[in-house]
C-alpha positions in Angstrom: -32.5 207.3 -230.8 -33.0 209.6 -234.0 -35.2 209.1 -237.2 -31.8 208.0 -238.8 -31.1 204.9 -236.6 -34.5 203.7 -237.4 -34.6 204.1 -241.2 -31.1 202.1 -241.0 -32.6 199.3 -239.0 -35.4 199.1 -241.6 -33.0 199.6 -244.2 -31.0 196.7 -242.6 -33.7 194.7 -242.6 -34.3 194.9 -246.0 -32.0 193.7 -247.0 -32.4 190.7 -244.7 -35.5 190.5 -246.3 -34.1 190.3 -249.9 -31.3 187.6 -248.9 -34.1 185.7 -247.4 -35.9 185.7 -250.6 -33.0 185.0 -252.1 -32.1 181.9 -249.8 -36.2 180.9 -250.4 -36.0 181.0 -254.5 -32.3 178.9 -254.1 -34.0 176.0 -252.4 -37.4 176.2 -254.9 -35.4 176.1 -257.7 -33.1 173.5 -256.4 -36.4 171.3 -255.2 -38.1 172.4 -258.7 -35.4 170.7 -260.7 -35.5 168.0 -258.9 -39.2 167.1 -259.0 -40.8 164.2 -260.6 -44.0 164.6 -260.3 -47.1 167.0 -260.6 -47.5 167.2 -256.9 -43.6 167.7 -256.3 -44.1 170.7 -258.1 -47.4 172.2 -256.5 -45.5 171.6 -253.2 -42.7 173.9 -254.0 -44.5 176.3 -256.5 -46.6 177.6 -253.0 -43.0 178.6 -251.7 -43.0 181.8 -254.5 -46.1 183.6 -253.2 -44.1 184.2 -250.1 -40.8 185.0 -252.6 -42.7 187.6 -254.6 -44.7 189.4 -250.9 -41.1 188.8 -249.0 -39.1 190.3 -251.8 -41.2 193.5 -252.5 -41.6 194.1 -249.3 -37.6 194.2 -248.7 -37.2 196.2 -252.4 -39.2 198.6 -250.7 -37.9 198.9 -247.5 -34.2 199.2 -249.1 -35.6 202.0 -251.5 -37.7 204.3 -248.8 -35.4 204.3 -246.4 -31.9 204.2 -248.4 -33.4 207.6 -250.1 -34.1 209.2 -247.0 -30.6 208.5 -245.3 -29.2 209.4 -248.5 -31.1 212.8 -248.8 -30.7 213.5 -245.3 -26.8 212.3 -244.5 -24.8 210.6 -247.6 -26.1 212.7 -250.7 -25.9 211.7 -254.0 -22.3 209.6 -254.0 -21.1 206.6 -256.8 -21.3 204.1 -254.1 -25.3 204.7 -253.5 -25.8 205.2 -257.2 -24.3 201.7 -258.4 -25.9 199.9 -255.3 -29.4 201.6 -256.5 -29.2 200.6 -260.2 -27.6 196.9 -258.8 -31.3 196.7 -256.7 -33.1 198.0 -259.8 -30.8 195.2 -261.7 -31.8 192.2 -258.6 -35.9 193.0 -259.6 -35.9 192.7 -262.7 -34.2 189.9 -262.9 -36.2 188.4 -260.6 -39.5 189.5 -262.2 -38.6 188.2 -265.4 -37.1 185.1 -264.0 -40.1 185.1 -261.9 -42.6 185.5 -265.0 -41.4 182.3 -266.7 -41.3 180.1 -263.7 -44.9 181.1 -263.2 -46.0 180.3 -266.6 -44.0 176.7 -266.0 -45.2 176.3 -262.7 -49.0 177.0 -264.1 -48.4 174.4 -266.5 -47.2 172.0 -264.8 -50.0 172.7 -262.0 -52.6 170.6 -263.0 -53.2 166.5 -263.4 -51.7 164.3 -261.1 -48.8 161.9 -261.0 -45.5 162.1 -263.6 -44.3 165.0 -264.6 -44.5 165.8 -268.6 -40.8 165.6 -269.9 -41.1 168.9 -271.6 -42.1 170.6 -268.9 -39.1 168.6 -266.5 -36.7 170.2 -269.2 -38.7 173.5 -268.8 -38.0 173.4 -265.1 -34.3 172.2 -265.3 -33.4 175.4 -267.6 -30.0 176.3 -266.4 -31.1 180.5 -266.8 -33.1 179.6 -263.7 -29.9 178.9 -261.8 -28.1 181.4 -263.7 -30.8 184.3 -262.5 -30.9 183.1 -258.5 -27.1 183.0 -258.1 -26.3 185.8 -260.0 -29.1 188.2 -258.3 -27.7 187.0 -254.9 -23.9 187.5 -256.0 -25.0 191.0 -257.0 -26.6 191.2 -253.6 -23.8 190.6 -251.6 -21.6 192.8 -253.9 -24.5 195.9 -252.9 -23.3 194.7 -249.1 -19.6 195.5 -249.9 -20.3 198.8 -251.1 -22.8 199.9 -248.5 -19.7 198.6 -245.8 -16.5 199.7 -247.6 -18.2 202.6 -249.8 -15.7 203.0 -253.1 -15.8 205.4 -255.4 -18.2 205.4 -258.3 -15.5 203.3 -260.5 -14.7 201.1 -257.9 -18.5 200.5 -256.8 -19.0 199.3 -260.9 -15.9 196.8 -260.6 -17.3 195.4 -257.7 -20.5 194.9 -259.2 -19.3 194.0 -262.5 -17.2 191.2 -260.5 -19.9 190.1 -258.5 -22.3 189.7 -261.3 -19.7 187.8 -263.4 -19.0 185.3 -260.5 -22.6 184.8 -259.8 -22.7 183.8 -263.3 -20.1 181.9 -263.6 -21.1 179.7 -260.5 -24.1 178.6 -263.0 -21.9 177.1 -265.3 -22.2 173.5 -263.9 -25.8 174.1 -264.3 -25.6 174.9 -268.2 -23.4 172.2 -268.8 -25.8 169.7 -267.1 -28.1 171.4 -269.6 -26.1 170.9 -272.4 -25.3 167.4 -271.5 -28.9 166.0 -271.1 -29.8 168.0 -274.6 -26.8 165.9 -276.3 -28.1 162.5 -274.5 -31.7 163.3 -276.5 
């Protein structure tokens, strides 16, 4: 067993870590949109403290260890480089999706029973949907470079292609927007 093996478990588990996050902010939003009612929403809003420790926890992990492997066996490469600024490109977007769920969520977190319509339409924003499928398609894209390990061209495709279908899989979602705003 060297250093290297274990900095590539933790490294692995990572990103198991950030796909777990992932899965957790899938089903919070999918529940979120769905909810009704003030306590609906206090029910699933508890579900992002463990998003936001899980997820920083795996960012880091990725980060300390993927440097070290990378300064002691890859060096600098395009494939390392594009999945590093596709990580950087997974946190934000979740911090800023993040940020305006909270401020939703804190809204929405006191009274009891029904659910104020603005804040139901505040909840069903489609950019929600757009942010979680999009940072895991990028995700899973990072998992085809770290496997097959293109060039730096080839690594930006990939990403490019995996952000665009993460997107794209939220259209349903913006429609459904679009469709309720028309029926107002």
């Amino acid at each position: 067993m060297t250093f290297y093996s274990i900095a590539l478990f933790f490294h692995i588990a990572g990103a198991l870590g950030v796909f777990a996050a992932l899965a957790l902010d899938w089903v919070g939003i999918a529940k979120l949109r769905g909810a009704r009612t003030v306590e609906q929403v206090r029910e699933w809003a508890g579900v992002y403290g463990v998003i936001r420790a899980l997820g920083a926890a795996s960012v880091a992990a990725l980060l300390i260890f993927g440097l070290y492997m990378t300064a002691v066996t890859w060096g600098p490469t395009g494939w390392i480089g594009i999945g590093f600024l596709s990580l950087l490109f997974i946190a934000v977007f979740g911090a800023v999706s993040g940020i305006r769920l909270s401020r939703v969520l804190a809204a929405a977190g006191s009274g009891q029973g029904s659910l104020r319509e603005d804040l139901r339409g505040a909840l069903q924003s489609p950019l929600f949907v757009a942010s979680v499928r999009a940072r895991t398609a990028v995700a899973l894209g990072v998992v085809f470079l770290m496997t097959v390990k293109p060039d730096a061209v080839g690594s930006f495709l990939v990403t490019v292609i995996a952000l665009v279908l993460g997107i794209a899989s939220a259209v349903p979602a913006f429609r459904q927007g679009s469709l309720r705003a028309q029926s107002t």
